[in-house]
N, C-alpha and C positions, 0 to 999 in steps of 0.2 A: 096925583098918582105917580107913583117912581116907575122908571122905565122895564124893570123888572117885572112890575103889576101889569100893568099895559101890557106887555109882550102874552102874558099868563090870560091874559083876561078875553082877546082876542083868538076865532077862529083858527084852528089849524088849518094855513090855506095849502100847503103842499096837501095834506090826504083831499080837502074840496076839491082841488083842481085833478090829484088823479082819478078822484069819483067821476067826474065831468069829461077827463079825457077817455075813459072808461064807458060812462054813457055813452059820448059820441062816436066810439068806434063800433059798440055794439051796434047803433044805428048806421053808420056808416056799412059796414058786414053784411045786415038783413038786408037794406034796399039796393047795394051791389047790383047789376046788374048781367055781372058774371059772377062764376064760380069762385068764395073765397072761402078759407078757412084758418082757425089758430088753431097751431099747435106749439106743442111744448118742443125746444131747441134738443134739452136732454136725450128725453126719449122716447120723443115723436108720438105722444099721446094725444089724440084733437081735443079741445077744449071749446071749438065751438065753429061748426059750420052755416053758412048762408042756405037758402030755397035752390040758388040755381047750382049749388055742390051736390046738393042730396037729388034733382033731377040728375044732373050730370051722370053721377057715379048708380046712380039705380037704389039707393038705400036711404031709409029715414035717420033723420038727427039723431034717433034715441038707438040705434046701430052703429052710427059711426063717433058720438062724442065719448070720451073717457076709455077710448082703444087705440090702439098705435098703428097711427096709418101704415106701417112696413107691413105692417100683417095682415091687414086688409085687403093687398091683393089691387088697392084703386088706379093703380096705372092703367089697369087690362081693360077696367071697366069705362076711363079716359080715353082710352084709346079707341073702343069700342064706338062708344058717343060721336066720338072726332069723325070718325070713318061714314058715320051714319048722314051725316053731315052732309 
C-alpha cells in the first residue's frame, strides 16, 4: 500500500477526537456541580446549559438554549439566588 493509500484508508482522527472532546464536555457541563453554560462568543446565544444553571436562574433549558443571554435579564435572576443564599 503507498503511503498515499494508508493515509486515505485510515479514520479521520482529528473529527474522532473532536467528537470525543465534544462528548466529554457535554458530560463534563451536566454533572458540574455548579452552574455552567456555553454560549456563543459572537452573539451571546446559549447553546447549552447544566441542572444547577436552570435551578440557579429560575427557568428551564428549553427557555434559556438558543436565546441570547443579554436579553434574558440572568444577572437579576443570579443575583437574586446569591442573596437567597
Amino acid at each position: 500500500m503507498q503511503p498515499r493509500e494508508a493515509a486515505q484508508a485510515q479514520p479521520d482522527d482529528a473529527a474522532t477526537d473532536a467528537a470525543i472532546g465534544a462528548a466529554m464536555g457535554a458530560a463534563a457541563l451536566q454533572t458540574a456541580g455548579i452552574m455552567m453554560a456555553i454560549s456563543r462568543a459572537r452573539d451571546g446565544v446559549i447553546l447549552e446549559v447544566n441542572d444547577a444553571y436552570c435551578a440557579i436562574v429560575g427557568l428551564d433549558r428549553s427557555a434559556l438554549v438558543g436565546k441570547q443571554s443579554t436579553k434574558l435579564d440572568l444577572l437579576q435572576a443570579i443575583r437574586q439566588a446569591l442573596d437567597a443564599e
